[in-house]
RODO-2510 file (C-alpha; in nm, 4 decimals, decimal comma):
residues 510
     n   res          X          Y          Z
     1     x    12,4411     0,7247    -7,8047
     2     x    12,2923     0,4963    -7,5063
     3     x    12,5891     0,2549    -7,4360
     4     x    12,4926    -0,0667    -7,2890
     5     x    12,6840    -0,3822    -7,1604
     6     x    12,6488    -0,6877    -7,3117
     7     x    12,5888    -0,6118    -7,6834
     8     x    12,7407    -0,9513    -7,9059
     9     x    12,9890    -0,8418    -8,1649
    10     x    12,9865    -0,8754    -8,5376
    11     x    13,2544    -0,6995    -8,6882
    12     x    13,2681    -0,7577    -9,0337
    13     x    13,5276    -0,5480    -9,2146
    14     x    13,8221    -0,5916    -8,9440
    15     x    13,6762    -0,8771    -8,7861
    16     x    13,8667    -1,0228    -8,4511
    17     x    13,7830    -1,4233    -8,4096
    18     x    13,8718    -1,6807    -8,1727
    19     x    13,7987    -1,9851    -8,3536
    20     x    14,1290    -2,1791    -8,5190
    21     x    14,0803    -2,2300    -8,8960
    22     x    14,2068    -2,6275    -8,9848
    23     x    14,4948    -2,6640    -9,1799
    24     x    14,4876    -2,6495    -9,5421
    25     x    14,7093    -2,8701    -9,6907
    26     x    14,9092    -2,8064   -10,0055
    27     x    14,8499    -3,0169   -10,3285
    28     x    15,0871    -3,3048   -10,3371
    29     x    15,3748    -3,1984   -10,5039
    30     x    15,3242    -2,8357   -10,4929
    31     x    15,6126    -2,6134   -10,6072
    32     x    15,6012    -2,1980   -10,6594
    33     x    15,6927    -2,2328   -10,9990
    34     x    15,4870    -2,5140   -11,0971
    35     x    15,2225    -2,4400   -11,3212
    36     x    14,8977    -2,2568   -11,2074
    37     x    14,6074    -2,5181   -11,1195
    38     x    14,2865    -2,3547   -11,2564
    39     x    13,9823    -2,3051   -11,0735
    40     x    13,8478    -2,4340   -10,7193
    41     x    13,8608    -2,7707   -10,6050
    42     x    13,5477    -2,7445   -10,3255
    43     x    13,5706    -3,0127   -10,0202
    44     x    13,3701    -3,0270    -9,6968
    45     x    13,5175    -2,8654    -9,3699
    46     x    13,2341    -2,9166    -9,1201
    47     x    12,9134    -2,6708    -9,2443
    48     x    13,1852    -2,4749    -9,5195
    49     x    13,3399    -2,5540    -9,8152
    50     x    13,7217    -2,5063    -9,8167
    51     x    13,9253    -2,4986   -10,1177
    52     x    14,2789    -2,3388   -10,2575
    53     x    14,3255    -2,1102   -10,5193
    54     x    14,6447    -2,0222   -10,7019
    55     x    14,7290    -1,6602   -10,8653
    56     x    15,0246    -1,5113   -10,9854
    57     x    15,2442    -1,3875   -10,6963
    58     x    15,3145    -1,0713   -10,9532
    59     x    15,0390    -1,0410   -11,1613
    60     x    15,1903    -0,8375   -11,4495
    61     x    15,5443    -1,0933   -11,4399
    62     x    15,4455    -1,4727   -11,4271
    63     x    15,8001    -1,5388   -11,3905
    64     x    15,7863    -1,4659   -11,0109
    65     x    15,6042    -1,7597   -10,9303
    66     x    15,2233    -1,8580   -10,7477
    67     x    15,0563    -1,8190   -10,4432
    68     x    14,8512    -2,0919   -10,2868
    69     x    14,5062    -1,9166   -10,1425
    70     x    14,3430    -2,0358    -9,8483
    71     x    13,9696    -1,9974    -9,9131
    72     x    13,6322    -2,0995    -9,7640
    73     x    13,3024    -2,0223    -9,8197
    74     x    12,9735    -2,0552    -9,6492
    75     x    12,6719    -2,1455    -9,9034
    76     x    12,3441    -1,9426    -9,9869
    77     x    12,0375    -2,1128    -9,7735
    78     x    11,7712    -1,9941    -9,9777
    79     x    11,6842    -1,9948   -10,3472
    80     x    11,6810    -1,8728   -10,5737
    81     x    12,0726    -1,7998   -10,5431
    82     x    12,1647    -1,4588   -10,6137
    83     x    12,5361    -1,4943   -10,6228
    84     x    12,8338    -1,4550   -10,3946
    85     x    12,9292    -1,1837   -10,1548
    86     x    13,3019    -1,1182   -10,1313
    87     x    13,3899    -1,0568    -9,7571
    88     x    13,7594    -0,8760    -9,6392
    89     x    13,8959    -1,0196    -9,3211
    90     x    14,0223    -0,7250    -9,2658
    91     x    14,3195    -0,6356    -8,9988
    92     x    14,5629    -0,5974    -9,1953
    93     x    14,6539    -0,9641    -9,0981
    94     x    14,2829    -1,0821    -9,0335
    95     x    14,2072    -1,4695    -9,1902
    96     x    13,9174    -1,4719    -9,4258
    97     x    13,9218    -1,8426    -9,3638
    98     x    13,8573    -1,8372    -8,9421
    99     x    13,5469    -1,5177    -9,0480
   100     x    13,3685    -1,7747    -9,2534
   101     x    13,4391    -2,0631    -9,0208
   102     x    13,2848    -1,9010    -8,7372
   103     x    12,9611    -1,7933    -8,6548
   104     x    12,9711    -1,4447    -8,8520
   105     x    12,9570    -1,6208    -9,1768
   106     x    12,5990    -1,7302    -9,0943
   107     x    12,5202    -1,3350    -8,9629
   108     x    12,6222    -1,2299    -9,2712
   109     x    12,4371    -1,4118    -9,4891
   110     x    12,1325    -1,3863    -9,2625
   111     x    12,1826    -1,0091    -9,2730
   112     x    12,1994    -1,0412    -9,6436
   113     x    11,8831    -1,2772    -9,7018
   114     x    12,0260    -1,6086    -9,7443
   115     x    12,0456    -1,6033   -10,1027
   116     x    12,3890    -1,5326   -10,1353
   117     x    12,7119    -1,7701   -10,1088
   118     x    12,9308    -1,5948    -9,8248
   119     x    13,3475    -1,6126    -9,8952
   120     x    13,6338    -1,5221    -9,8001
   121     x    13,9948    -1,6339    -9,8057
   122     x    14,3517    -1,5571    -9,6069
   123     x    14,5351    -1,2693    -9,8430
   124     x    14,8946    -1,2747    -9,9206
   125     x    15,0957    -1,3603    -9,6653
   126     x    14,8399    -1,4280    -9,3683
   127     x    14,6924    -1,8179    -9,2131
   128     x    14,7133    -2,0551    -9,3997
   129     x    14,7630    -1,8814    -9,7639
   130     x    15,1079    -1,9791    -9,9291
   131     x    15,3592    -1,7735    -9,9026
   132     x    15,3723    -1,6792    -9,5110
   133     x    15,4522    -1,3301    -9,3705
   134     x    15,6669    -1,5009    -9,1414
   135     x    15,9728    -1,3700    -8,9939
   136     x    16,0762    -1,6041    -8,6815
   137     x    16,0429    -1,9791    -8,6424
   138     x    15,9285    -2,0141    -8,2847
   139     x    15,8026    -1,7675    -8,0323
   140     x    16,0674    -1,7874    -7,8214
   141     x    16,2975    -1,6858    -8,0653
   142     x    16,0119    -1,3511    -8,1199
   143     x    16,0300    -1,2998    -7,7543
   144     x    16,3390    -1,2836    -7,7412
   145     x    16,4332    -1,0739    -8,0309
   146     x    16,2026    -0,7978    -7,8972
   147     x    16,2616    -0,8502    -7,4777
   148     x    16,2322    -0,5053    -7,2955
   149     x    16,1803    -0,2568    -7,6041
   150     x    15,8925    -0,0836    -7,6220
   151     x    15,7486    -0,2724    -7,9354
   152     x    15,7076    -0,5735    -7,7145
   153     x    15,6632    -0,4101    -7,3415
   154     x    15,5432    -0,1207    -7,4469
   155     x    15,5823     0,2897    -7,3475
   156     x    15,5481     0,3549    -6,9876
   157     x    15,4022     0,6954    -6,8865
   158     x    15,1335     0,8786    -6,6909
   159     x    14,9494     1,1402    -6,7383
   160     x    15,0547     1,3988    -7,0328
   161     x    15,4059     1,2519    -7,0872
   162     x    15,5662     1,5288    -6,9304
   163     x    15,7805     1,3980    -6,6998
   164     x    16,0850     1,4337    -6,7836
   165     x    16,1876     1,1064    -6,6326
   166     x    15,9864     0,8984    -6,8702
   167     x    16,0931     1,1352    -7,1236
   168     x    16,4639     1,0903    -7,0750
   169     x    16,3756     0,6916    -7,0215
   170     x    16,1654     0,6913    -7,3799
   171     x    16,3832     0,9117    -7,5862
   172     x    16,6986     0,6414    -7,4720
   173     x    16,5529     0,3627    -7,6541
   174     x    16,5451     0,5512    -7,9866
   175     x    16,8730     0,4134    -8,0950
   176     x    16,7975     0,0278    -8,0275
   177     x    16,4349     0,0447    -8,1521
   178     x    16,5993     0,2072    -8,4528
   179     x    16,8895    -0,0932    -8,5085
   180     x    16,6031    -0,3286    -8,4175
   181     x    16,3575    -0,2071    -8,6853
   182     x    16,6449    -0,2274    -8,9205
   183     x    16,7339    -0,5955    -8,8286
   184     x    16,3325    -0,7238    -8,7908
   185     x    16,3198    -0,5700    -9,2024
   186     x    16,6245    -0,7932    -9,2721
   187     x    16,5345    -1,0721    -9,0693
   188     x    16,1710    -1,1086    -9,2674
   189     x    16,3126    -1,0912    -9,6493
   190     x    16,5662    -1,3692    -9,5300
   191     x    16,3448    -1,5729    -9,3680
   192     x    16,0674    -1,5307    -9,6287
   193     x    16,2562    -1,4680    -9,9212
   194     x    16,0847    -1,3287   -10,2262
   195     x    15,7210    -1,2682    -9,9993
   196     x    15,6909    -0,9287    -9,9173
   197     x    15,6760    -0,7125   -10,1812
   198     x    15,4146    -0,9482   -10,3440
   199     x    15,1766    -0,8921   -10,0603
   200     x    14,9423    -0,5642   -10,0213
   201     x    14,6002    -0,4019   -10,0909
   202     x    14,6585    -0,4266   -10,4650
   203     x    14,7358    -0,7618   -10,4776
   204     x    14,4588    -0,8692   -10,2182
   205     x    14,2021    -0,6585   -10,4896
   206     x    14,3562    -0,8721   -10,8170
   207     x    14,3350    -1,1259   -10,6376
   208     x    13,9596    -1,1172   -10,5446
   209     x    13,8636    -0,9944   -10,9250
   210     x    14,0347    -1,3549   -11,0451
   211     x    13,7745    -1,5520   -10,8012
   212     x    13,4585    -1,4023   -10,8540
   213     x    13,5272    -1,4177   -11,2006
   214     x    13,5924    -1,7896   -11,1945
   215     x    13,2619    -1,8060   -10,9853
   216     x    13,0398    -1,5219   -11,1492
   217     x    13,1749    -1,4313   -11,4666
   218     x    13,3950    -1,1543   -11,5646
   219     x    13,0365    -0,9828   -11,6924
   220     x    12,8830    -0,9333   -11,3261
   221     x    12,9879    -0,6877   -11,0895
   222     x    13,1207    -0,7563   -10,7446
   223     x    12,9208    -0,7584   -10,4449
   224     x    13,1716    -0,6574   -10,1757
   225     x    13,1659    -0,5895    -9,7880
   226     x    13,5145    -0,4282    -9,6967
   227     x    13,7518    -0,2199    -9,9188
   228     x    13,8389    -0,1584   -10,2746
   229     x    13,9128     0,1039   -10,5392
   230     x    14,0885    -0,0272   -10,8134
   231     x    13,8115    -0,1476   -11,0438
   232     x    13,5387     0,1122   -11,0192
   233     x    13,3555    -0,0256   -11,3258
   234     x    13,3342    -0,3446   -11,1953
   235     x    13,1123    -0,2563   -10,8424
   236     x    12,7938    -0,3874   -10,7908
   237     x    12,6660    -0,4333   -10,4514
   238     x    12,9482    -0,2269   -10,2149
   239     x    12,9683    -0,1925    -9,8474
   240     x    13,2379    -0,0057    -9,6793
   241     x    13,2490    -0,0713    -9,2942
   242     x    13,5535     0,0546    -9,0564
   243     x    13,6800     0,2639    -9,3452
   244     x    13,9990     0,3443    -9,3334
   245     x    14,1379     0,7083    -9,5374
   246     x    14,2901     0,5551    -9,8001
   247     x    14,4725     0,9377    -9,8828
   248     x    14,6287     0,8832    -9,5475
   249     x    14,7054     0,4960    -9,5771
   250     x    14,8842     0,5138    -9,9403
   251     x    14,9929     0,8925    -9,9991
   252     x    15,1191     1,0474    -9,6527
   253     x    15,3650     0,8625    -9,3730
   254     x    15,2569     0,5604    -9,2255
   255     x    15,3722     0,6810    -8,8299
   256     x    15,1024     0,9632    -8,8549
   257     x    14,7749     0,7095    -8,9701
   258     x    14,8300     0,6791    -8,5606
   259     x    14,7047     1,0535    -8,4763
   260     x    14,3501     0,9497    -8,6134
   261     x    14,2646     0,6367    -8,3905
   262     x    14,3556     0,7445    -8,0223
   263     x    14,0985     1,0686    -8,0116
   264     x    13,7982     0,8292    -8,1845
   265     x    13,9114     0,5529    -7,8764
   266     x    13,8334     0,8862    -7,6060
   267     x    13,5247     0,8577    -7,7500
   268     x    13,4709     0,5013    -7,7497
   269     x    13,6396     0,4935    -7,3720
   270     x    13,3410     0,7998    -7,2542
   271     x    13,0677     0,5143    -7,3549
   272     x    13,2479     0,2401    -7,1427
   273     x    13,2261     0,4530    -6,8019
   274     x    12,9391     0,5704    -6,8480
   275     x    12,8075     0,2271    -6,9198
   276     x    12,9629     0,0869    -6,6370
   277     x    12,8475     0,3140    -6,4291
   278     x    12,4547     0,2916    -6,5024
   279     x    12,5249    -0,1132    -6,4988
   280     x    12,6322    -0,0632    -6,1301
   281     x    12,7811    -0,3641    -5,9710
   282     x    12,5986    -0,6056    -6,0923
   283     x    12,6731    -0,5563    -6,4249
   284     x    12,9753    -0,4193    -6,3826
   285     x    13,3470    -0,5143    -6,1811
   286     x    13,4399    -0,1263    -6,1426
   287     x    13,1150     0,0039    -6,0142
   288     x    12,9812     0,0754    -5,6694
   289     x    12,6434     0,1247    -5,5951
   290     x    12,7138     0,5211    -5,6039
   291     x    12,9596     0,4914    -5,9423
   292     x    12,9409     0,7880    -6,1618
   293     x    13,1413     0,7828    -6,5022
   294     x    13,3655     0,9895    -6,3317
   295     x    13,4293     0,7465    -6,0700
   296     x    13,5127     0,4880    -6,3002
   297     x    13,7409     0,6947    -6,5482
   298     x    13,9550     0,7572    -6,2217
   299     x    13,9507     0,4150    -6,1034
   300     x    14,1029     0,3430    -6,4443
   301     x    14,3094     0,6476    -6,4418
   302     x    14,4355     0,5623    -6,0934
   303     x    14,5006     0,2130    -6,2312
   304     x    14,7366     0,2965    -6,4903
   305     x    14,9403     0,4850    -6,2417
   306     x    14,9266     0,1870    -6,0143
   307     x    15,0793    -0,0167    -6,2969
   308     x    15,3269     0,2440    -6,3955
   309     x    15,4881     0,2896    -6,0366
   310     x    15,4663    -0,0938    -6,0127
   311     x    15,6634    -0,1384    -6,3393
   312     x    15,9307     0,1351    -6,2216
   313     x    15,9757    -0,0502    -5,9087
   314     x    15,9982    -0,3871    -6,0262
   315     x    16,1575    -0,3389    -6,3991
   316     x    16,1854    -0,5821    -6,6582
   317     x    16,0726    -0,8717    -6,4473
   318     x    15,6889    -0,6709    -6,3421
   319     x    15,4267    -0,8571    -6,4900
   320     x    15,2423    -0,5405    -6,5536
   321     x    15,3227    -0,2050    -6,6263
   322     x    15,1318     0,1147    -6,7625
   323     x    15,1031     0,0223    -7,0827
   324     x    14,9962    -0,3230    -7,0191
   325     x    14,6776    -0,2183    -6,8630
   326     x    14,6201     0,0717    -7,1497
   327     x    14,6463    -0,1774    -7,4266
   328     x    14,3766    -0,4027    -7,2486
   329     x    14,1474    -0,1085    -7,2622
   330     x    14,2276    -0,0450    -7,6156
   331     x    14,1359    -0,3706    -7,7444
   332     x    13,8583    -0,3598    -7,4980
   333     x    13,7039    -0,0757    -7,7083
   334     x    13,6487    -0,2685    -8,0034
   335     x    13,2933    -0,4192    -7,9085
   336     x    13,0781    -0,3050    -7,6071
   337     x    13,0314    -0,7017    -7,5369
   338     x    13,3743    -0,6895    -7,4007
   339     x    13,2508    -0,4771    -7,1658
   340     x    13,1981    -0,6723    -6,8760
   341     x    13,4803    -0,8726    -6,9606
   342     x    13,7279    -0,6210    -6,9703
   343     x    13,5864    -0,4850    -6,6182
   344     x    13,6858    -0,7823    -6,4431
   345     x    14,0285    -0,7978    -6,5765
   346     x    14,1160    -0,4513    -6,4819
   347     x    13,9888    -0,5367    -6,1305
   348     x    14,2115    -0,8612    -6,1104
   349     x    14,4874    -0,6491    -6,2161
   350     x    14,4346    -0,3895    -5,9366
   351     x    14,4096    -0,6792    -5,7154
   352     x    14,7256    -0,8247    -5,7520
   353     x    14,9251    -0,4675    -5,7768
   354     x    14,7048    -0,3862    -5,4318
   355     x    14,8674    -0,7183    -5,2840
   356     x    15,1892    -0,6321    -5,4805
   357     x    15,2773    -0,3104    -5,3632
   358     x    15,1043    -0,3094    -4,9700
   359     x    15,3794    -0,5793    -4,8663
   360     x    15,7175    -0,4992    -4,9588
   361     x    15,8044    -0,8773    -4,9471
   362     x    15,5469    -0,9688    -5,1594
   363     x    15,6031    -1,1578    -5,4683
   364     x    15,4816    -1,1769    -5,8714
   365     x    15,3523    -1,4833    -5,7496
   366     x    15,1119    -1,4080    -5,4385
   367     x    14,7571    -1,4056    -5,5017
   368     x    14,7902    -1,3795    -5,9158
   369     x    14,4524    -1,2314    -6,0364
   370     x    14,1837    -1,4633    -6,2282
   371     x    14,3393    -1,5588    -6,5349
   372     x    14,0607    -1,6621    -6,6830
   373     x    13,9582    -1,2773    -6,7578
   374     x    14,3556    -1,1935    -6,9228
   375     x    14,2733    -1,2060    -7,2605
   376     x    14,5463    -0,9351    -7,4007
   377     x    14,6980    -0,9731    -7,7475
   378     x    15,0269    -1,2056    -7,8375
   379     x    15,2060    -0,8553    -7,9138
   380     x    15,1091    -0,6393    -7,6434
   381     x    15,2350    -0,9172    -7,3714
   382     x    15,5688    -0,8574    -7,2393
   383     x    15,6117    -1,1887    -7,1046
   384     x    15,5145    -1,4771    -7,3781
   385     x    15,6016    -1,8442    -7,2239
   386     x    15,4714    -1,9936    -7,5349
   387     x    15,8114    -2,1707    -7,5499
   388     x    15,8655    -2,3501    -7,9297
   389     x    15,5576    -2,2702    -8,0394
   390     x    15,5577    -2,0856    -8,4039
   391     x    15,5661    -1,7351    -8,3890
   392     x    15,2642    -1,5182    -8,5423
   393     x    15,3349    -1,3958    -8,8638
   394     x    15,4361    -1,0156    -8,9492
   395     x    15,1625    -0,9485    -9,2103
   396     x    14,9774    -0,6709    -9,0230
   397     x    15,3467    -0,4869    -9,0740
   398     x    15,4016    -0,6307    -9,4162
   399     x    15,0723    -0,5153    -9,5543
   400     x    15,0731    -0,1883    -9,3862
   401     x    15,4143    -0,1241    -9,5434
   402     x    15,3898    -0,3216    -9,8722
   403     x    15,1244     0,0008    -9,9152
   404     x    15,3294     0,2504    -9,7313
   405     x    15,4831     0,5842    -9,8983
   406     x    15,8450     0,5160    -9,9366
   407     x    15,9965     0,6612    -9,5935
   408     x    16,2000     0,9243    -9,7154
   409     x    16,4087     1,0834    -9,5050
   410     x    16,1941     0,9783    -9,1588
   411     x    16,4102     0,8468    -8,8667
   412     x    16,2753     0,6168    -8,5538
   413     x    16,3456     1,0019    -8,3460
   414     x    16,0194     1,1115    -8,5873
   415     x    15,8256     0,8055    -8,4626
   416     x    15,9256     0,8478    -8,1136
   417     x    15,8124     1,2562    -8,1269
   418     x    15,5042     1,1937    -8,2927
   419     x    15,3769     0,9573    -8,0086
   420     x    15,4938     1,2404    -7,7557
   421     x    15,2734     1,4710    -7,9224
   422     x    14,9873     1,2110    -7,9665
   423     x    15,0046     1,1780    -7,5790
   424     x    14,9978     1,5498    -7,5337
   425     x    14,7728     1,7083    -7,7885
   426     x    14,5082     1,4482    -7,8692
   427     x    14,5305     1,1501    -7,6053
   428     x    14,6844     1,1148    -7,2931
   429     x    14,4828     0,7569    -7,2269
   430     x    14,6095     0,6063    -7,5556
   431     x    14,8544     0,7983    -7,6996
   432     x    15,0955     0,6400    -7,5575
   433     x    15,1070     0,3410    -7,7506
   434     x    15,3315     0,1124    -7,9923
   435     x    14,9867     0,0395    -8,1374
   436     x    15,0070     0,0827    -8,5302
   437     x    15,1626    -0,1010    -8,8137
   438     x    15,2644     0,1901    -8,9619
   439     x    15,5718     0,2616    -8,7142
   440     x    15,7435     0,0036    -8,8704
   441     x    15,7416     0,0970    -9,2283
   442     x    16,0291     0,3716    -9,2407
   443     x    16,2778     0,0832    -9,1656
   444     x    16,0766    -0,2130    -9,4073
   445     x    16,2733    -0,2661    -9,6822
   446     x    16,0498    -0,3456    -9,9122
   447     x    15,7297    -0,1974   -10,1027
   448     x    15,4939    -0,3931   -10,2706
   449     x    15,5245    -0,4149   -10,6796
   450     x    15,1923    -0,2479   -10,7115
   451     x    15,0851     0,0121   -10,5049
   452     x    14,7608     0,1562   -10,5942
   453     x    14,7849     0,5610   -10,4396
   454     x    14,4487     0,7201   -10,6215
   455     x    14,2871     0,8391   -10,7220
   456     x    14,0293     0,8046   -10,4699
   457     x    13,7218     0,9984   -10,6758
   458     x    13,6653     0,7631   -10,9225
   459     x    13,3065     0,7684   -11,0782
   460     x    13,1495     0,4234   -10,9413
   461     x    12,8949     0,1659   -11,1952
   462     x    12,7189     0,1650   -10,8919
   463     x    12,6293     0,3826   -10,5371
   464     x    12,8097     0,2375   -10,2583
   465     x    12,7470     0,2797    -9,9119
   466     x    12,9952     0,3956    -9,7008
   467     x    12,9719     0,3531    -9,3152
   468     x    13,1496     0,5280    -8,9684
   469     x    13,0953     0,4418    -8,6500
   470     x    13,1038     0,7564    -8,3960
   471     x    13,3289     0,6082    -8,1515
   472     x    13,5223     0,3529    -8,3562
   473     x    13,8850     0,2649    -8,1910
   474     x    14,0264     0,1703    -8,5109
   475     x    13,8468     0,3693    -8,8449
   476     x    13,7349     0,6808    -8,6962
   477     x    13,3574     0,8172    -8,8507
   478     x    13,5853     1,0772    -8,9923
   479     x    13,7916     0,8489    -9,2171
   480     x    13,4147     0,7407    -9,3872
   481     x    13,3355     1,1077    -9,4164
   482     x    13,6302     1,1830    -9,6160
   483     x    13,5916     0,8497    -9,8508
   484     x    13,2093     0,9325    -9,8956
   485     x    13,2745     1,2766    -9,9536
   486     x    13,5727     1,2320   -10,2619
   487     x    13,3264     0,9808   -10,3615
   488     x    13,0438     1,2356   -10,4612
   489     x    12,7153     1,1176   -10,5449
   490     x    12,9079     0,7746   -10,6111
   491     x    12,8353     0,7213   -10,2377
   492     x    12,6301     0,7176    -9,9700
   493     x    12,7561     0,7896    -9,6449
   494     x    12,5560     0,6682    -9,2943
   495     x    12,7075     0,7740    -8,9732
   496     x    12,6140     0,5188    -8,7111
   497     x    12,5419     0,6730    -8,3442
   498     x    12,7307     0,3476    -8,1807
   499     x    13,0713     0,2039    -7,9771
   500     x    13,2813    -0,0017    -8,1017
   501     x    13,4906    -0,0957    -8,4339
   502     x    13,2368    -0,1369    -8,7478
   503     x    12,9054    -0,0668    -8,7755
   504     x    12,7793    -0,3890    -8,6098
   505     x    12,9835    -0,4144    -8,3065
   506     x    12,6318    -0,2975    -8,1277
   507     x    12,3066    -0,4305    -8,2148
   508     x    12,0720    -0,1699    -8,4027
   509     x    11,8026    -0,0491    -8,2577
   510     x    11,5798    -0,1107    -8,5693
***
């Protein structure tokens, strides 16, 4: 691999965008137990189409009512037209609606020839789709539900996690993360009654089978780009991209899916300094003109300490800590074109804890670094001032779980060991991390009605290709391997020599 700055980023299966999808607005009159409106009703938004489509919320007991589909689609350019490629948003929690509004819908269909409608919709419980995964009203009432844990702030540490203060300071949260988890599970089924367990992979799948058979025909097979096993008869055209083990997803416990992502992110991490390095500093915030890849892996090494020993001084009220800075380099692993981006943060960062920490009177306030470059996710922030603002919704946790194994006999303690031992035995950069769903699901109350679990060797109408990217963050090359290889000759397995999450988030060099 030759890792470059300044690559753009497609990312197609778990696709990241910034652009707001416009509201979709019920049908007058609406109700969930109205009856189901058939079909699409197509209008303009901008270049798209946008429409709603309604499906069972329980597709084997009507009684449970509808859901309202968000749905958009971005039409074929060239004829003759060949049909319409299904796209998954992704995530869990991704909106099929903002992928097609953006630029990537156009990629895609370039990529594909033109002659193929490009669609995609918000699943259960995600944008604008009807029912909501939501769980709080307003931010403010998120913020402060979470203010101080380590879902919201985070797991301060350095180095292996060994020492034993930041052992003894981890280990005491264990019983209000554990009454927290309980209450957040509560707080969602009363605030979104009758929601969660009709959300999930299954559903999403059903789901998709009822709209390309109102727009192909239930006699043409599927042409696909993201994830699905429950109709293998009914593939056509199949592309698997950021694949995910589904043995591990559905059939083992959801805390351990974490083990797999933070070795993969190492690898994605090596390409960044060495990048940086060979950019130098003009091309790159960290560099100097002498900058090896070792250089820079300190600097960020030495930054993470910085932050740590800042947030241990300071407390609750720093406005970065350890695992501030390592979740910024975690998302900044996702696409090499946020590269430079994420170079420049991490230097305003060590800016202001430079400033912070020479001056012992110095203040949060003094010399704050260019906010322009903090670009950090709503969850991994431990300060969110978005005041009344409506709170994100909780569907990356209420898919994740609505799939989960039921938890058994695991306790938050579990959770809490099996990031120690991330930290130690496979990570010590991004182990330590509240940075998966799947920590969540031993205190969700709820699993979804239909839970597909395998088996995952089904014998496929058609080849599918199946695709892992070497140093993806988030679906490791080795979660592709193991879906290609249970596949058999139903698959065909390409192992991309890139960075970044998905096979596009560098440009080929062919």
């Amino acid at each position: 691999m030759t890792p470059s700055l300044g690559f753009s980023l497609l990312g197609v299966a778990t696709l990241a965008t910034t652009v707001s999808a416009q509201h979709w607005p019920l049908p007058e009159g609406y109700h969930r137990f109205a009856p189901r409106a058939d079909g699409f009703r197509w209008q303009k938004c901008g270049s798209r189409e946008c429409s709603r489509f309604e499906v069972p919320l329980d597709w084997a007991d009507p009684s449970a009512g509808k859901a309202s589909l968000a749905v958009s689609r971005y039409k074929a350019t060239k004829q003759p037209r060949l049909g319409t490629i299904f796209v998954n948003p992704g995530g869990p929690g991704g909106s099929g609606v903002e992928l097609i509004q953006d630029g990537n819908a156009v990629k895609i269909s370039e990529a594909s020839g033109g002659q193929y409608d490009i669609f995609s919709w918000d699943p259960r419980g995600i944008g604008e789709t009807v029912p909501r995964a939501d769980c709080f009203a307003t931010a403010t009432e998120e913020n402060l539900f979470w203010e101080g844990t380590i879902p919201r702030a985070g797991l301060e540490a350095r180095g292996n996690f060994t020492d034993q203060v930041d052992i003894d300071a981890f280990y005491e949260q264990v019983d209000e993360v554990d009454v927290l988890l309980e209450e957040l599970g509560k707080r969602c089924v009363a605030y979104s009654p009758d929601t969660f367990q009709y959300i999930g992979s299954a559903a999403a799948v059903r789901d998709m089978i009822a709209m390309h058979d109102v727009l192909e025909g239930s006699n043409k097979p599927i042409d696909y780009w993201g994830l699905s096993y429950v109709f293998p008869e009914r593939v056509g055209r199949v592309v698997l991209d950021g694949v995910v083990d589904p043995e591990r997803w559905a059939n083992q416990p959801s805390y351990q899916k974490w083990v797999v992502k933070p070795e993969s992110t190492d690898e994605a991490f090596n390409g960044f300094v060495t990048a940086c390095a060979a950019a130098g500093p003009s091309g790159c915030a960290i560099a100097t003109k002498n900058s090896s890849p070792e250089t820079v892996r300190k600097f960020v090494s030495d930054l993470i300490d910085m932050a740590y020993y800042y947030k241990r001084k300071m407390g609750r009220s720093a406005r970065y800590g350890s695992a501030y800075v390592r979740s910024r380099v975690y998302s900044g692993m996702y696409g090499p074109s946020d590269w430079p981006s994420l170079a420049k943060q991490l230097v305003g960062i060590h800016e202001f804890l430079q400033n912070a920490t020479s001056t012992p009177s110095s203040t949060q306030t003094k010399r704050s670094p260019d906010t322009r470059f903090i670009d950090i996710l709503p969850r991994q922030s431990t300060n969110n001032t978005s005041g009344n603002q409506p709170a994100i919704d909780y569907a990356f946790q209420g898919v994740t779980c609505a799939d989960a194994l039921d938890a058994g006999n695991t306790t938050t303690k579990d959770v809490f060991d099996f990031l120690v031992y991330t930290t130690r035995a496979v990570s010590p950069m991004f182990g330590p991390a509240w940075g998966d769903a799947g920590f969540y699901c031993h205190r969700w109350p709820v699993r979804a009605v239909e839970r597909f679990t395998g088996p995952w060797n089904k014998k496929l109408a058609n080849p599918i290709l199946v695709i892992g990217n070497e140093a993806d963050p988030v679906t490791p090359y080795i979660s592709a391997k193991k879906v290609a290889d249970r596949l058999g000759d139903s698959a065909i397995l390409i192992q991309q020599d890139d960075y970044g999450h998905t096979s596009l988030a560098m440009h080929s060099n062919w």
